[in-house]
N, C-alpha and C positions, 0 to 999 in steps of 0.2 A: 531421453534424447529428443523426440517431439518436443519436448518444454524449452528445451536447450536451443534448439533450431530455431523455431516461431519466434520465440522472445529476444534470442540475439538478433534476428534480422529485423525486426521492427525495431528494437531500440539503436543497431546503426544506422538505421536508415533515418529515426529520428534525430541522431546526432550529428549527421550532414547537415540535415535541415537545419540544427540548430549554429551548427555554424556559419552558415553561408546569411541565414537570418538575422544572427547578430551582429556579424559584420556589415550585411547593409545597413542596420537598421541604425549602429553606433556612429559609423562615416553618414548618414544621409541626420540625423539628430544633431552631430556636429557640427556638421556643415549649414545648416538652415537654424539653428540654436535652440533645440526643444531638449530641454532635462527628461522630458515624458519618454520621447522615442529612446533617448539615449539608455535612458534605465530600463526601456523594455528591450534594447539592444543586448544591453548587461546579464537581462535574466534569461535571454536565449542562450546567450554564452556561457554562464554558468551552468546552465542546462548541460552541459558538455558534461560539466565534472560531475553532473546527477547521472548524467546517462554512462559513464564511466561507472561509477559506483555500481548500477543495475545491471549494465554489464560481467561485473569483476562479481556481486552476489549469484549470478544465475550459472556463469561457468564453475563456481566454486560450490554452490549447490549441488550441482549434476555430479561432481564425483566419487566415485565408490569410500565406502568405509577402506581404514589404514591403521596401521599400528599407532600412529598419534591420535588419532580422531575415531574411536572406535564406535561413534553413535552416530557417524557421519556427518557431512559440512553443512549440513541446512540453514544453518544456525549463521550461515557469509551473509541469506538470503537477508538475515535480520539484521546483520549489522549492516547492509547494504540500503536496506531500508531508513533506518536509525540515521546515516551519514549523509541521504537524501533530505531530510525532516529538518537536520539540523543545519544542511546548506541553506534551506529554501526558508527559514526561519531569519539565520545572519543577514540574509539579503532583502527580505521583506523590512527588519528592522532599518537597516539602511536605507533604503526605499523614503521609508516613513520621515525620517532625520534630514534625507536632503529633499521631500517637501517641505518640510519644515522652515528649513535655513532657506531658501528661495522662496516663501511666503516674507521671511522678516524682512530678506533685499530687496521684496520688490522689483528683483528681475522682469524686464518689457524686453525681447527681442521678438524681429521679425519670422514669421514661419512660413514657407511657401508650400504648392499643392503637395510637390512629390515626397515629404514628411508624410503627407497624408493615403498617398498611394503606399507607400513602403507599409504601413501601420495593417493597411486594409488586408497587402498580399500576407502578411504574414498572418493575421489573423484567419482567412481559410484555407493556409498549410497548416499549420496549430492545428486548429479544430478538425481539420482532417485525419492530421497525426492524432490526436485524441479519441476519435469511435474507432481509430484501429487498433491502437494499440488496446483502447477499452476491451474491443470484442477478442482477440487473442488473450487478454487476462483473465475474460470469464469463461473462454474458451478452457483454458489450462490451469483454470480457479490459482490463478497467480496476484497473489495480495501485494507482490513486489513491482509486476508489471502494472497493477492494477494502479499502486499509488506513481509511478512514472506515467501515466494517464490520465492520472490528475493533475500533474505535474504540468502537461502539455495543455490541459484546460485551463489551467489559472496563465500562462503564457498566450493563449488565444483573448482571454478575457483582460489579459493585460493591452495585446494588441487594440482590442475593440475600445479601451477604455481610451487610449491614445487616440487611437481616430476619429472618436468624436468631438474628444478637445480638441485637436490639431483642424478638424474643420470646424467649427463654432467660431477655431479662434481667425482660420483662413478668411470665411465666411462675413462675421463681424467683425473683425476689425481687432484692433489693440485692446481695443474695452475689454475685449473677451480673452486678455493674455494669462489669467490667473487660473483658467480650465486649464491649463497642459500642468502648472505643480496642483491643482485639485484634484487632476483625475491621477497621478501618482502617489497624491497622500491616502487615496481613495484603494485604490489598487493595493497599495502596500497595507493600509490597515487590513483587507481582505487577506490577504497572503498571510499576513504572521497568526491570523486565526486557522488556515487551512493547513499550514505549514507546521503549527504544534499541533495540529492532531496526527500528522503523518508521523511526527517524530515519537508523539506518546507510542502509537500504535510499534514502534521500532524497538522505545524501552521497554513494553510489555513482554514482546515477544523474547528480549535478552532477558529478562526475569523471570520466564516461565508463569507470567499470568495468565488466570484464565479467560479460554474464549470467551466468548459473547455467549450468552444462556441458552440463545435459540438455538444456536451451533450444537452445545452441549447436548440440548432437549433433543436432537434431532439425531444424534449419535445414540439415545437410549433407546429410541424406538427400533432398534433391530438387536435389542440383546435379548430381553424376556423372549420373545416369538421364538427363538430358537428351542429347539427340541432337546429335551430335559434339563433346559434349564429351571432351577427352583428360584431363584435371587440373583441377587451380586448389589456388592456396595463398595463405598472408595470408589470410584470412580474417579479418577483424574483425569485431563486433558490440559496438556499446553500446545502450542501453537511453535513449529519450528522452519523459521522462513516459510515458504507455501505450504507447508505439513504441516500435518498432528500426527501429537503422539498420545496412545493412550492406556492408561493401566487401572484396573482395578481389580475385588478380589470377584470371583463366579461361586456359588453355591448349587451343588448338584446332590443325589441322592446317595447319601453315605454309602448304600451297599452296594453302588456301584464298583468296579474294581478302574484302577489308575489308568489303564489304558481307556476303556470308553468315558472316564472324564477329562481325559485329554481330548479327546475325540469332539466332547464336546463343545470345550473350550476352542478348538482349532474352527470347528462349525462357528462359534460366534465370532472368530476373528476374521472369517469369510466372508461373515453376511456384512461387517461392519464395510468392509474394506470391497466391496462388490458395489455397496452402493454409494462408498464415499472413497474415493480412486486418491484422493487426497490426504488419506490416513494414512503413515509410511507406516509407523509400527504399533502393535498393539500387544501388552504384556498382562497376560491372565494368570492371576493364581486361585489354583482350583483348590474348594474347600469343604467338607460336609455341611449338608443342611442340617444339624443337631441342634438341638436347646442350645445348645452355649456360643454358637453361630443365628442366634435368631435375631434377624432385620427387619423391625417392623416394615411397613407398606407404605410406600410416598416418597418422595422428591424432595429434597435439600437444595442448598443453595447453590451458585455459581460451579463452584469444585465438585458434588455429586457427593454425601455421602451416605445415602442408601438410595433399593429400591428392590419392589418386588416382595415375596412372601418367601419364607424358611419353614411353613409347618407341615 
């Protein structure tokens, strides 16, 4: 519920902003004739349908498992993410195409200062909206809020890219009319690089790829420590919206009896989940340490499969 709270009220509050932003910023680019402002007017406003998506993933995250969904909705979080990446991709490529087409025309129109005021104000809402919403996503280790923060930074950087064309071009003159499609072609090539990585990070997560190694590496260092544990290997982790999930097999002392290697396994799904709030579920199967369960000693690859000693 804390996730749910923090992160809807930051991302409404960033989605006024981005309205009221892009509407100036699309009538004040029209009106004084900058393609730059008008497309960074665009990207606040699409902003809308990013900050909708982040929205509609973080409400559909927070609720409980259901007879449809019996592993739970985290998985809105990713497709919420996914449908951010591939907005902000379509519009970066547009972006690019119509510098393009206004370098071949040769477009020259006049730009005045308040193009340039609009550009400024919005670039220190932006980047304001950006360390807040940052700090609430590392706050609530939200990878959904986190890339809506990025989202807000490449919209600040967009702005600032605009403002210094739009003054170069105030400032010198006509000579300098070819900064305001520069600094869009410039901006846009930036975006469709930032924008496939947000949308890869979106299809990993529909896939059930693995996390990142340090993640994983960082997740084993609280399962040996635990008390009689002998091993464990399999080890998998995917990534579900802001969650992991994780499972692999535990090796304890055969003559233990079922109940204290329950016991055990339950200790290491505690210690995992004590230090990583972020891990929704973790699924152990408990096994004898026997010859015919022997794991040698060391670390595998990305997906984990061994670790630890069986003798």
């Amino acid at each position: 519920m804390r996730q749910s709270t923090e992160g809807i009220r930051v991302t409404w509050i960033g989605l006024v902003l981005n309205l009221l932003l892009g509407v100036a910023k699309c009538f004040t680019g029209l009106w004084f004739g900058s393609t730059a402002l008008v497309a960074d007017g665009m990207h606040s406003l699409l902003d809308l349908l990013t900050d909708g998506a982040v929205l509609f993933g973080l409400y559909m995250s927070n609720k409980p498992e259901d007879e449809s969904h019996l592993y739970g909705h985290h998985k809105f979080a990713s497709f919420a993410k996914f449908g951010v990446g591939g907005c902000l991709l379509v519009f970066s490529i547009l972006l690019v195409v119509s510098a393009l087409m206004d370098f071949r025309a040769g477009r020259v129109e006049w730009i005045a200062a308040p193009a340039v005021l609009i550009a400024i104000v919005g670039l220190v809402l932006k980047e304001t909206l950006f360390w807040w919403t940052r700090s609430v996503a590392k706050r609530l280790r939200s990878d959904l809020l986190l890339a809506n923060a990025l989202h807000h930074r490449m919209d600040s950087l967009s702005s600032l890219a605009v403002a210094l064309a739009l003054g170069a071009f105030w400032i010198g003159g006509p000579s300098w009319a070819f900064l305001d499609d520069a600094a869009t072609l410039v901006l846009g090539s930036y975006l469709i690089f930032e924008s496939y990585k947000v949308l890869r990070r979106g299809i990993d997560d529909l896939l059930d790829a693995a996390p990142a190694r340090e993640i994983i590496e960082d997740f084993r260092e609280h399962i040996l420590p635990v008390a009689g544990v002998e091993a464990y290997h399999d080890l998998r982790t995917r990534r579900i919206g802001d969650f992991f999930e994780i499972d692999l097999h535990l090796q304890v002392d055969p003559a233990l009896t079922v109940e204290h290697g329950h016991s055990i396994a339950r200790e290491v799904k505690q210690a995992l989940q004590a230090k990583h709030p972020e891990i929704s579920k973790v699924l152990i199967h408990v096994e004898p340490a026997t010859k015919s369960h022997i794991v040698e000693r060391g670390i595998s690859g990305a997906g984990g499969k061994s670790s630890g000693i069986s003798e």
